[in-house]
DRENDO-1510 file (C-alpha; in Angstrom, 1 decimal, always signed):
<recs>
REC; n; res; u; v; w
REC; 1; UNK; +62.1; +11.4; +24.7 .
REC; 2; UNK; +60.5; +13.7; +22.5 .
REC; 3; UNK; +58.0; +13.0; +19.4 .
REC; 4; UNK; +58.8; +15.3; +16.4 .
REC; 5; UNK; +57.2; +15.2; +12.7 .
REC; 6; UNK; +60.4; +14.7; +11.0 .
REC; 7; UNK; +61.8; +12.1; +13.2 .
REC; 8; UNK; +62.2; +9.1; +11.0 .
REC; 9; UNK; +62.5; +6.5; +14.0 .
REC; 10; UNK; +59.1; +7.8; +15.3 .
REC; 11; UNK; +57.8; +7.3; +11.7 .
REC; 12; UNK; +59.4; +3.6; +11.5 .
REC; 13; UNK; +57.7; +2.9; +14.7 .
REC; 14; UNK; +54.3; +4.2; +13.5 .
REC; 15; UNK; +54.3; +1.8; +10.3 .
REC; 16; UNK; +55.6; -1.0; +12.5 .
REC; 17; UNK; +53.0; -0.4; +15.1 .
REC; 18; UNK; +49.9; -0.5; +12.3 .
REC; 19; UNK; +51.7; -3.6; +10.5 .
REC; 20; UNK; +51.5; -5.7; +13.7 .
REC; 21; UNK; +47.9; -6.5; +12.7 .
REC; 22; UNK; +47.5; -6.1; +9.3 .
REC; 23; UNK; +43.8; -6.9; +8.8 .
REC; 24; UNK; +42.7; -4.8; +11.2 .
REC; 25; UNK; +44.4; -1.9; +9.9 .
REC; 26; UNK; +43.3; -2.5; +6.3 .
REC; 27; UNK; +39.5; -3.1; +7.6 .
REC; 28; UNK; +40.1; +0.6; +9.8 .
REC; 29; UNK; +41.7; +2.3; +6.7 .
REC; 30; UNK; +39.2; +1.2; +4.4 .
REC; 31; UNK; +36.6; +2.5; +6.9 .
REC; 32; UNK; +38.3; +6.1; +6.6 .
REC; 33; UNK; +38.6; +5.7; +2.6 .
REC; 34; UNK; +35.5; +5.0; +1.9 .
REC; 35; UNK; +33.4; +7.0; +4.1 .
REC; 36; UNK; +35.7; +10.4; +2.6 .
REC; 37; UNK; +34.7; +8.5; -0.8 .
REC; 38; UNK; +31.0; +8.6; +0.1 .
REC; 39; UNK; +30.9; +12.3; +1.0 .
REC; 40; UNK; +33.0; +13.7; -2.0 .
REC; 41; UNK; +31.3; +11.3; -4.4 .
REC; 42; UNK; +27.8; +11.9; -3.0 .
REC; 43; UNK; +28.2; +16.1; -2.8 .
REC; 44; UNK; +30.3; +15.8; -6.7 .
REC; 45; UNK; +27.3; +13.4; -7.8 .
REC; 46; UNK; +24.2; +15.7; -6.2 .
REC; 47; UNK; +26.2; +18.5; -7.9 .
REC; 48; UNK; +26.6; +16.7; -11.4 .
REC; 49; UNK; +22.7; +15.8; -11.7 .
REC; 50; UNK; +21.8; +18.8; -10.5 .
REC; 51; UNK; +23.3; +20.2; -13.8 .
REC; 52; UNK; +22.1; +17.3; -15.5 .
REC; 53; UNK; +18.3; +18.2; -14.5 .
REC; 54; UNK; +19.0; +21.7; -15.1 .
REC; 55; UNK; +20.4; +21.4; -18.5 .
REC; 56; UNK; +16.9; +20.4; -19.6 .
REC; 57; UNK; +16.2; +24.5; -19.0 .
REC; 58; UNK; +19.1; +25.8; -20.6 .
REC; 59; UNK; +18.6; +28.8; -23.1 .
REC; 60; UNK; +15.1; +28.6; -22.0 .
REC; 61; UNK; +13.5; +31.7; -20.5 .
REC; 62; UNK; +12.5; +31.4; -16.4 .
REC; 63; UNK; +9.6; +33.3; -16.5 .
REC; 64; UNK; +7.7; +31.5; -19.3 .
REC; 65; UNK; +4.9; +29.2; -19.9 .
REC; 66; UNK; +3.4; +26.8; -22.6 .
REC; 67; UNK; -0.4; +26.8; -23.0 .
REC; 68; UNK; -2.1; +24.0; -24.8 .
REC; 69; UNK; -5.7; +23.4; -25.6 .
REC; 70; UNK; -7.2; +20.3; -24.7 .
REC; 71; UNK; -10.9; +18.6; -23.8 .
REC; 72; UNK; -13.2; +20.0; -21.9 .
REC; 73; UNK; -14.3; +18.2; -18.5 .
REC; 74; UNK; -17.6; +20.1; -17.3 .
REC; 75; UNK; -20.6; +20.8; -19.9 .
REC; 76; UNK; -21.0; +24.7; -19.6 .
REC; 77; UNK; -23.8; +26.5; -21.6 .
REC; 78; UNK; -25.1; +24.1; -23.7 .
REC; 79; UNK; -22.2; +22.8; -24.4 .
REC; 80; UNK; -21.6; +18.9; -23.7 .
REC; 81; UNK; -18.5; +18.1; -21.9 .
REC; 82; UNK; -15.7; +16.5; -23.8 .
REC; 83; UNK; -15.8; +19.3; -26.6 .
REC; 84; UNK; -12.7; +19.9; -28.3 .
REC; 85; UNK; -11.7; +23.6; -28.9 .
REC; 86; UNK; -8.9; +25.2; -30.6 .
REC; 87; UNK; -6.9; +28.9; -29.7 .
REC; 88; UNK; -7.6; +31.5; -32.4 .
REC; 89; UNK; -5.4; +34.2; -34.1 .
REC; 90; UNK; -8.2; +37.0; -32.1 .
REC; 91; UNK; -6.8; +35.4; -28.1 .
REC; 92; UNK; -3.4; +36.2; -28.7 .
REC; 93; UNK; -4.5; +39.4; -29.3 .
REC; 94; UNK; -6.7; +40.0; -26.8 .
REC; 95; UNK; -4.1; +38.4; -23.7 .
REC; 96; UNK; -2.2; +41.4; -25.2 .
REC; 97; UNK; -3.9; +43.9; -24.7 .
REC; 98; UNK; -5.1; +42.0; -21.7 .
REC; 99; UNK; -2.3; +41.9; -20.0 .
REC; 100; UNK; +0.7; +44.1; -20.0 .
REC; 101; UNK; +2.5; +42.2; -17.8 .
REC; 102; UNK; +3.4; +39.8; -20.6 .
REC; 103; UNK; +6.7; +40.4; -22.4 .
REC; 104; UNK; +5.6; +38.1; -25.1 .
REC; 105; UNK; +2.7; +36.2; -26.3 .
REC; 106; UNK; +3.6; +34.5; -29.5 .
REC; 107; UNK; +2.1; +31.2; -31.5 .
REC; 108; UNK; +3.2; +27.6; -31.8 .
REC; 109; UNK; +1.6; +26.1; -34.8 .
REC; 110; UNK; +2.4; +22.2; -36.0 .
REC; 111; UNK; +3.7; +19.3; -34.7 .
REC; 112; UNK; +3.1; +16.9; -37.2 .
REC; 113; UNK; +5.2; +14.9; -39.4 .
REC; 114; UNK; +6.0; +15.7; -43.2 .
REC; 115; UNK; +8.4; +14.5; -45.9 .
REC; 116; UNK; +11.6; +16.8; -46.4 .
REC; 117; UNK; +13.3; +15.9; -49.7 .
REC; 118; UNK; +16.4; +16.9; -51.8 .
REC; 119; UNK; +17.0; +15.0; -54.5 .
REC; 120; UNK; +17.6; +11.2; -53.7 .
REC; 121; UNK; +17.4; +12.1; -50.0 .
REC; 122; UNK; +15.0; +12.2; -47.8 .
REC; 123; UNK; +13.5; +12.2; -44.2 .
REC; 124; UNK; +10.2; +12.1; -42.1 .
REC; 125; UNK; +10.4; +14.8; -39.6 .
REC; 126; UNK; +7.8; +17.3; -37.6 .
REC; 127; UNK; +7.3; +20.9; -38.8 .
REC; 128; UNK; +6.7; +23.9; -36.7 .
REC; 129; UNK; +5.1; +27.3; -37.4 .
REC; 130; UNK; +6.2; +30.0; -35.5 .
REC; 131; UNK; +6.6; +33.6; -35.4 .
REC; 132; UNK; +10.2; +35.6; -34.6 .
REC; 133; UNK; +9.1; +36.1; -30.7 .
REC; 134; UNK; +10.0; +32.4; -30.6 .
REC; 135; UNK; +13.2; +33.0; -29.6 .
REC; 136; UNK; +12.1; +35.2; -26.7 .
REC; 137; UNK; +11.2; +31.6; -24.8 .
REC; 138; UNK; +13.3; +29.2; -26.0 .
REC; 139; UNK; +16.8; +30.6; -27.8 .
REC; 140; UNK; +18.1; +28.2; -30.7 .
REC; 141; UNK; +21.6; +28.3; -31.3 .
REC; 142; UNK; +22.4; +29.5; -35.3 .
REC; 143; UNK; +25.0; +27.6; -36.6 .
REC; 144; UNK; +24.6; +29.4; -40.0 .
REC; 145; UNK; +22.1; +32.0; -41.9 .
REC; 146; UNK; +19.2; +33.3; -39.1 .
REC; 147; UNK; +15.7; +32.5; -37.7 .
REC; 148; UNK; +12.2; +33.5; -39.0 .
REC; 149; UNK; +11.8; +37.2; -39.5 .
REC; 150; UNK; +8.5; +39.4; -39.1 .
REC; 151; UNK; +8.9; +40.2; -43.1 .
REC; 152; UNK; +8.7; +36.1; -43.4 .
REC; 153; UNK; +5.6; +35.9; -41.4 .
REC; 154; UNK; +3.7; +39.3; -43.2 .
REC; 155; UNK; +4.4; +38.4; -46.6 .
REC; 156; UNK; +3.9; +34.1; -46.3 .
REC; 157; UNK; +7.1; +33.6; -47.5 .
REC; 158; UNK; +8.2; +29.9; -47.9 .
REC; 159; UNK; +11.1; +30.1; -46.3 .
REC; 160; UNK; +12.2; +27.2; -43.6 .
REC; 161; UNK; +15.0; +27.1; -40.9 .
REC; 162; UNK; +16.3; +23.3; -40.8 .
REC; 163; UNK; +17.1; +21.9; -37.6 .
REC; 164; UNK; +20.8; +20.5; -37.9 .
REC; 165; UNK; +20.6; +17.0; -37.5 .
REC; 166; UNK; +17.8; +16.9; -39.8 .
REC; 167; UNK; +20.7; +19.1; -42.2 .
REC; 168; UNK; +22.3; +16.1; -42.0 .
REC; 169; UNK; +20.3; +13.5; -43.0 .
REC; 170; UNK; +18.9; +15.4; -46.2 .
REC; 171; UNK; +21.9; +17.0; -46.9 .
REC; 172; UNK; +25.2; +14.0; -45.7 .
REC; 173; UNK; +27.9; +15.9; -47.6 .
REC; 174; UNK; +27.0; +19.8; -47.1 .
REC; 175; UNK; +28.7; +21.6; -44.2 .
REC; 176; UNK; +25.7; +24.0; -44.7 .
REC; 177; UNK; +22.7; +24.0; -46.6 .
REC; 178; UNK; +21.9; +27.7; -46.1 .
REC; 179; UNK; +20.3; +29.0; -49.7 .
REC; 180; UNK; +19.3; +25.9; -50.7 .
REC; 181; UNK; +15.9; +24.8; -51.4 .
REC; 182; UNK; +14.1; +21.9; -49.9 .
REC; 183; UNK; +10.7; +20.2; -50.7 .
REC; 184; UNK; +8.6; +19.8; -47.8 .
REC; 185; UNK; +5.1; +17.4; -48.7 .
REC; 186; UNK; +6.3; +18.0; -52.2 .
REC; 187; UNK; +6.0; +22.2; -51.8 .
REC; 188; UNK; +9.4; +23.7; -52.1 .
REC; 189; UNK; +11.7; +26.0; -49.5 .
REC; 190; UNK; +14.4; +28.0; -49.5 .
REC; 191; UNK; +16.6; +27.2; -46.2 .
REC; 192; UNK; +17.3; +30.5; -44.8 .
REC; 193; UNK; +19.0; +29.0; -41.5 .
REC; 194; UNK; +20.0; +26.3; -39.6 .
REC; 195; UNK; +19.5; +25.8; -36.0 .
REC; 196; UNK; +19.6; +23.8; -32.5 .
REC; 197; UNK; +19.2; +23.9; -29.0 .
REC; 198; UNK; +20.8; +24.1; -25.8 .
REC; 199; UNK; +18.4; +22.0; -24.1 .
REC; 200; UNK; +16.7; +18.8; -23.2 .
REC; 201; UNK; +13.0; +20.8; -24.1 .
REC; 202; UNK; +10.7; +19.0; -26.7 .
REC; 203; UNK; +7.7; +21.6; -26.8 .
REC; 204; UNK; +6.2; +19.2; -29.8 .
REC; 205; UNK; +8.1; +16.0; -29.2 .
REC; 206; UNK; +10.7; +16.8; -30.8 .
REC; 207; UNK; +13.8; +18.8; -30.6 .
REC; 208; UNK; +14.9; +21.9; -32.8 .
REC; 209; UNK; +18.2; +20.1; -34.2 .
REC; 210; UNK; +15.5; +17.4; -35.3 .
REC; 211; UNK; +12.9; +19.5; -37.2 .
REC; 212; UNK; +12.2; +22.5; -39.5 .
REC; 213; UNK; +10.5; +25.9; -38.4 .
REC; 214; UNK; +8.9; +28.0; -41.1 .
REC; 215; UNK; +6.7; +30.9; -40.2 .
REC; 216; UNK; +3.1; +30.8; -38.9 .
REC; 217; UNK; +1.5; +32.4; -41.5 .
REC; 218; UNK; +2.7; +30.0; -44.1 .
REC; 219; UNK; +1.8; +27.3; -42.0 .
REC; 220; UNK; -1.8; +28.2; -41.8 .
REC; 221; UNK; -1.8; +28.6; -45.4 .
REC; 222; UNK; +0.1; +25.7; -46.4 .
REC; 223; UNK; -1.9; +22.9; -44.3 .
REC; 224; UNK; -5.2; +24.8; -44.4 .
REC; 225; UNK; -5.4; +25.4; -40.5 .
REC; 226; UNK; -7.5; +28.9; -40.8 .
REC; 227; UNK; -6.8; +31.1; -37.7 .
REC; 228; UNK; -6.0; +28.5; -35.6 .
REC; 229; UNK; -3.1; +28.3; -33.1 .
REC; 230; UNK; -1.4; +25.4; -31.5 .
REC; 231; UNK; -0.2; +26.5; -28.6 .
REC; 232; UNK; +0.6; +29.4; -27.0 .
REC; 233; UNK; +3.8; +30.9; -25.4 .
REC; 234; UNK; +4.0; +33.5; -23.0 .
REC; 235; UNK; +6.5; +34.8; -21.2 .
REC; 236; UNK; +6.2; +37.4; -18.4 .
REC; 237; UNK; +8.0; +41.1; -18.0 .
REC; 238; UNK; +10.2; +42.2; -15.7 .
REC; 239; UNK; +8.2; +41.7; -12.0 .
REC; 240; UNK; +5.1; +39.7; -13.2 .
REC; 241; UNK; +4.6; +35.9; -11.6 .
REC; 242; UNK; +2.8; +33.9; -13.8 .
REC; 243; UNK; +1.7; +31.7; -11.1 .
REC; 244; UNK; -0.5; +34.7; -10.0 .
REC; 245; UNK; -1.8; +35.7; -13.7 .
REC; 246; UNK; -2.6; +32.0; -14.9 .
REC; 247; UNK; -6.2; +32.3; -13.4 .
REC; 248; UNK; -7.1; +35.5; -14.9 .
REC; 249; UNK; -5.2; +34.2; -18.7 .
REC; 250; UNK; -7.6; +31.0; -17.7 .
REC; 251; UNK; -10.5; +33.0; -17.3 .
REC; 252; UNK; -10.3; +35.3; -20.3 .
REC; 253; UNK; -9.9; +32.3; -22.3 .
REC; 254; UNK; -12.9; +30.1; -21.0 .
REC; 255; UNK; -14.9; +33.2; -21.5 .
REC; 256; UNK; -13.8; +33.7; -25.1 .
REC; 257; UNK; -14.6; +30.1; -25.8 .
REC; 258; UNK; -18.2; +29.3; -23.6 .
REC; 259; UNK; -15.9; +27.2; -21.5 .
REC; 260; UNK; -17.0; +26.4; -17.6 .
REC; 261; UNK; -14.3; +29.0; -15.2 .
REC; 262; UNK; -14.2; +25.8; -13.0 .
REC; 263; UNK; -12.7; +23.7; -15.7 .
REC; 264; UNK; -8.7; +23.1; -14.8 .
REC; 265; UNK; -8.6; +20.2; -17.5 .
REC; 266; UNK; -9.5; +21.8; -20.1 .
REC; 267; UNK; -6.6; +23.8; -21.1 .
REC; 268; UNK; -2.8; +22.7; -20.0 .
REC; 269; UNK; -0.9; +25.3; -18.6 .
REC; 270; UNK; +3.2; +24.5; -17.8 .
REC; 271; UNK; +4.7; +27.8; -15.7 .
REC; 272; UNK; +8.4; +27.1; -16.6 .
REC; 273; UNK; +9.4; +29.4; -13.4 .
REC; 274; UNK; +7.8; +26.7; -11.3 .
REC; 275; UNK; +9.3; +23.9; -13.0 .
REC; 276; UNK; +12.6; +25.5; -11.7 .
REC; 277; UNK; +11.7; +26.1; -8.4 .
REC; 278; UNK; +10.5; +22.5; -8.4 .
REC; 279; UNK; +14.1; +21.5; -9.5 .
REC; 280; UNK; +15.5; +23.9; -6.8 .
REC; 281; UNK; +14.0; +22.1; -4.0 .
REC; 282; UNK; +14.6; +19.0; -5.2 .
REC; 283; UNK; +18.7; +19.0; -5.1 .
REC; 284; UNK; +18.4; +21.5; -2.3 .
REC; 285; UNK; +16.8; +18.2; -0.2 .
REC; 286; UNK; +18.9; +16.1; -2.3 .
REC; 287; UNK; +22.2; +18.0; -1.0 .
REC; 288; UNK; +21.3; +17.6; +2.5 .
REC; 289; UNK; +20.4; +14.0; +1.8 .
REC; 290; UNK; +23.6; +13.3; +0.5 .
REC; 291; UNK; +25.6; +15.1; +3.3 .
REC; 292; UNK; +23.8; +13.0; +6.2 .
REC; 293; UNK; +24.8; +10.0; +4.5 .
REC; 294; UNK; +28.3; +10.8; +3.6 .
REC; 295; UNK; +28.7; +12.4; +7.7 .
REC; 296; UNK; +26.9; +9.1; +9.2 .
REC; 297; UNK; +29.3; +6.6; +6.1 .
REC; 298; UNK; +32.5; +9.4; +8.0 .
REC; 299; UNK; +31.5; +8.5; +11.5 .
REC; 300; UNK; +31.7; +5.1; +11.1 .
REC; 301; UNK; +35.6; +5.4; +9.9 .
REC; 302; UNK; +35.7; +8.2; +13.0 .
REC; 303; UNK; +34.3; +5.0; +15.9 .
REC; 304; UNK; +37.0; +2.5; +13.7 .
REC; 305; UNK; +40.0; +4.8; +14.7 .
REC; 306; UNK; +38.5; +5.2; +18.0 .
REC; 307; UNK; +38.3; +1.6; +18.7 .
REC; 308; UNK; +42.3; +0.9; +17.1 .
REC; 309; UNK; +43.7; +3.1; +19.1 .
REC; 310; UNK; +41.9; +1.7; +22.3 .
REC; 311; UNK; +43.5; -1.8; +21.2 .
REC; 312; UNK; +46.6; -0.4; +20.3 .
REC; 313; UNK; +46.9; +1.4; +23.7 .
REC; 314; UNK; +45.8; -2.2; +25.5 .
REC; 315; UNK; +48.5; -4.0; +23.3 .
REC; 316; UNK; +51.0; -1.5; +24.0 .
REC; 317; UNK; +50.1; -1.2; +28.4 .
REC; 318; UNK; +54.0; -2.2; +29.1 .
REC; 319; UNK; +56.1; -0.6; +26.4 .
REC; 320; UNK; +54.1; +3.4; +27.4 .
REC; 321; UNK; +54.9; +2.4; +30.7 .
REC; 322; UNK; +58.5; +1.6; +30.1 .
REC; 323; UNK; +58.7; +4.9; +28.1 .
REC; 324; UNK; +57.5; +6.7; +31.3 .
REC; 325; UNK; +60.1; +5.4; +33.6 .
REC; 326; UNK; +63.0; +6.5; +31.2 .
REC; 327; UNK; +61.3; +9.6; +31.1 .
REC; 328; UNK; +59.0; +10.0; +28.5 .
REC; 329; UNK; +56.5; +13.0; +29.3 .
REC; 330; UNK; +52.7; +12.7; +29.3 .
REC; 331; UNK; +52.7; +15.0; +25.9 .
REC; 332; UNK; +55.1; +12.8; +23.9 .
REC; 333; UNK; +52.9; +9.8; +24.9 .
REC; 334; UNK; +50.0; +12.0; +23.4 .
REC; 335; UNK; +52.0; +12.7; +20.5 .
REC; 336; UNK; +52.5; +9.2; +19.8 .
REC; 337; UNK; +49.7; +7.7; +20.2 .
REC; 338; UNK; +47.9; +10.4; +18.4 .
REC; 339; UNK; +50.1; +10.5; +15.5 .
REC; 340; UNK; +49.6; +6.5; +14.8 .
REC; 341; UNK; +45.6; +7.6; +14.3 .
REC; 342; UNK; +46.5; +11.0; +12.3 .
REC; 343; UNK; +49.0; +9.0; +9.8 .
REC; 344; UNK; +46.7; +5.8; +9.0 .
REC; 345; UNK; +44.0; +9.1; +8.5 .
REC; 346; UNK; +46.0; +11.2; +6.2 .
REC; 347; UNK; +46.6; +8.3; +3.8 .
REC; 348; UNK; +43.7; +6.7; +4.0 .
REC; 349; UNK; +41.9; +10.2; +3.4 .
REC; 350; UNK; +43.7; +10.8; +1.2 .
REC; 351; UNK; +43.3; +7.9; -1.4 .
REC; 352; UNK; +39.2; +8.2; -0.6 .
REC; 353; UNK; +39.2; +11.8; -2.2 .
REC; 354; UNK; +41.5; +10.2; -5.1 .
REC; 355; UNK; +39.3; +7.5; -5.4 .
REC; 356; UNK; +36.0; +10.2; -5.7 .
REC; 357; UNK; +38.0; +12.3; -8.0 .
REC; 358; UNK; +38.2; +9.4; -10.4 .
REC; 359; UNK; +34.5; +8.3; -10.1 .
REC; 360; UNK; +33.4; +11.7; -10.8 .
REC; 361; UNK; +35.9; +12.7; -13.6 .
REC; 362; UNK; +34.7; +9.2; -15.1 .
REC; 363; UNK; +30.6; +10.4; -14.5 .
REC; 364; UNK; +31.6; +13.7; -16.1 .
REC; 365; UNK; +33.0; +12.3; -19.0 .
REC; 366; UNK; +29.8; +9.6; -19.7 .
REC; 367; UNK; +27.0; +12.5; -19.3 .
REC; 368; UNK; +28.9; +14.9; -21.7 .
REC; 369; UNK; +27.4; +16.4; -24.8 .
REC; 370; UNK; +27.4; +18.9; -27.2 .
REC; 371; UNK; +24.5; +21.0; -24.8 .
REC; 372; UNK; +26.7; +21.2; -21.8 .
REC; 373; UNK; +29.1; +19.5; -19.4 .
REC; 374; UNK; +28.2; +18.5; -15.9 .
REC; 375; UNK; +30.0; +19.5; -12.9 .
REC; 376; UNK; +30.6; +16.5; -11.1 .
REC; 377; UNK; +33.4; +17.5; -9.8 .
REC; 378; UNK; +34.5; +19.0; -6.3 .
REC; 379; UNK; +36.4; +22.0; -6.1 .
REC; 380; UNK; +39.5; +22.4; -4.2 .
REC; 381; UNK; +38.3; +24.1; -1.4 .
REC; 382; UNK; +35.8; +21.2; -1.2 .
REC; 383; UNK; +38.2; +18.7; -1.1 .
REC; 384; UNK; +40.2; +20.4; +1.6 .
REC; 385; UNK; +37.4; +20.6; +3.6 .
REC; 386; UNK; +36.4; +17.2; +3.4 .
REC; 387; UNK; +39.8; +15.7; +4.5 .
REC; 388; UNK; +40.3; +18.5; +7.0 .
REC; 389; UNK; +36.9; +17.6; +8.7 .
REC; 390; UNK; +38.2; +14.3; +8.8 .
REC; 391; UNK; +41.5; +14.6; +10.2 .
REC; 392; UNK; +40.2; +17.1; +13.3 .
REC; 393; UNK; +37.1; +14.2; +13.7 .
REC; 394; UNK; +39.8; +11.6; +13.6 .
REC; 395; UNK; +42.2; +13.3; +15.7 .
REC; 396; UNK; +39.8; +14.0; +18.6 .
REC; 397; UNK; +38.5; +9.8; +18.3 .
REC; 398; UNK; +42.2; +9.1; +19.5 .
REC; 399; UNK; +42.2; +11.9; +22.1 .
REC; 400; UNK; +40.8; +9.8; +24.6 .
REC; 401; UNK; +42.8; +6.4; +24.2 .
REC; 402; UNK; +46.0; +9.1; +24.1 .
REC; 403; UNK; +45.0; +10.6; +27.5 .
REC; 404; UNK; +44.3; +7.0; +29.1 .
REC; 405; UNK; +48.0; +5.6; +27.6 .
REC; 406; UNK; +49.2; +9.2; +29.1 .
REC; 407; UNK; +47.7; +8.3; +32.7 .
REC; 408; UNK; +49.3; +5.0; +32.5 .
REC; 409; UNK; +51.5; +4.6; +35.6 .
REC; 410; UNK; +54.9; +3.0; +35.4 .
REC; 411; UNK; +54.6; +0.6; +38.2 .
REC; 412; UNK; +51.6; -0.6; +37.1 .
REC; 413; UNK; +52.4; -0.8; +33.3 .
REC; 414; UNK; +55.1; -3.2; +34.6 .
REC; 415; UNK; +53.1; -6.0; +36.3 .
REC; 416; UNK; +50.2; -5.7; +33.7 .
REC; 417; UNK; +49.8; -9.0; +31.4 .
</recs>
């Protein structure tokens, strides 16, 4: 007698064999589906919401950071703690010249909401004041005309790039409203562009799509703001760590404005490069997390194939030992018993990475948008692995039952009830 994969008898006799007890099959196969399901749903998922997180960054520049005044915490030279203070024109030029490790140190005037109006329609959204360095930290995507220009801020021209959802509520029947005017707080703009983003990053609360930008200079001029500044971003050249320069920015600061060194509250300073690092070792521990519980869900369906194949070799005692005396060898009886454990595997395996493969493609579809697409998908070679891993895991749980139904002798296979 000899066991071969394309013997269709031996195939009949598997799916008879694992139809004899129908429940406990089922309860064993679902044990292998769903534990491949857990691993490729949980390493597809940690993948997709790592993207999702990430997203939040995209077209935003690593080596950045957002400085905000705020309150002071500590009284410091006469001054009473809980002052107020404000970043002038003079600091950006002096963290300049300050420190030629920064790439870019640029303003970030506004916030607030005002009235954009074109005829009958109109809209309450923030405004922004910024100069063309802008784009050196956070990149808008264009969809028509340009951004603010140096010639915009040096001559206060009142010129405005529209944010395109905002396009779309002042303007409901223009593709573009490029070279078009607009009144903002009754004062009127010419729209030079129209803009977006391709991230999740609301620097004042709201997004670029949702707002307009004009430059700086007008700003200061058009809501009477002197020399003041916002905020201000910086981002670093090529080799500097921000993390190491934010004391010394923090010092020639507080020193510029009488504030105490000691004060940490009194200014807010997000380093963008750590916020990805942060997100880094977050799905890296995520990953790991995910793979312990998808190998500990798989070696649960492992011990269920284990334990069928121990029953079916007790259930089966007479019949291996009949096969013995007519001459069946100890590797055929092997063979068979290990291909009942490979076959209920295989399928079962099988319709677990189908089963993923649906969940995810159904995740991917719901967390879609115009930004970007998350990967929650596995790749090939992903999927491969995960059912090979299985099947060698499988295949060595019946190893043992095969070898005891192997060392079954046929005398005693006879008289055993």
């Amino acid at each position: 007698m000899k066991v071969s994969l394309f013997d269709i008898d031996n195939w009949k006799e598997i799916g008879s064999t694992l139809a004899r007890n129908k429940t406990r099959t089922f309860l064993t196969g679902f044990g292998i589906f769903w534990g491949v399901a857990m691993l490729a749903m949980l390493m597809g998922g940690a993948r997709g919401a790592e993207d999702m997180l990430r997203r939040n960054f995209q077209g935003f520049a690593t080596n950045s950071a957002f400085m905000m005044p705020g309150w002071t915490s500590e009284p410091y030279k006469g001054h009473e703690k809980g002052r107020e203070w404000e970043f002038r024109a003079r600091d950006m030029e002096i963290l300049r010249q300050a420190f030629p490790e920064l790439a870019t140190v640029t303003p970030f005037i506004g916030g607030n909401s005002v009235s954009y109006r074109d005829g009958k329609y109109s809209y309450s959204a923030s405004i922004l004041g910024v100069e063309p360095e802008f784009v050196d930290m956070m990149e808008p995507v264009i969809y028509d005309g340009r951004f603010i220009n140096a010639t915009d801020v040096l001559q206060e021209r009142k010129v405005v790039v529209i944010g395109k959802k905002l396009a779309s509520e002042i303007f409901p029947n223009v593709a573009s409203p490029v070279g078009k005017s607009v009144e903002i707080n009754g004062i009127s703009y010419k729209i030079v562009g129209m803009a977006g983003q391709t991230n999740d990053m609301r620097l004042s609360g709201s997004l670029i799509d949702e707002q307009g930008i004009i430059p700086s200079s007008t700003y200061r001029r058009a809501y009477n703001v002197g020399d003041n500044v916002g905020a201000l971003l910086i981002v670093g050249g090529r080799g500097a760590n921000l993390s190491d320069l934010e004391p010394k920015i923090r010092q020639t600061l507080y020193r510029l404005h009488d504030i105490s060194p000691s004060d940490e509250g009194a200014m807010w300073f997000m380093n963008v490069s750590e916020e990805f690092a942060k997100v880094a070792s977050l799905f890296t521990g995520l990953s790991f997390l995910a793979l312990f519980i998808g190998i500990s869900t798989l070696l649960a369906g492992v011990i269920g194939i284990g334990n069928i194949m121990w029953v079916i070799v007790k259930e089966r005692t007479q019949e291996i030992g009949i096969r013995r005396a007519i001459g069946a060898k100890p590797r055929d009886i092997i063979a068979q018993i290990l291909s009942e454990g490979v076959a209920l595997t295989a399928v079962a395996g099988i319709a677990g990475i189908c089963f993923a493969t649906i969940v995810l493609a159904v995740a991917q579809a719901l967390t879609a948008n115009e930004i970007s697409t998350p990967r929650f998908q596995m790749g090939l070679g992903q999927a491969l692995a995960i059912f090979a891993l299985f099947a060698v895991l499988g295949t060595l749980a019946g190893l043992i039952p095969a070898i005891k139904a192997m060392r079954i002798k046929p005398v005693e296979a006879m008289n055993d009830k």
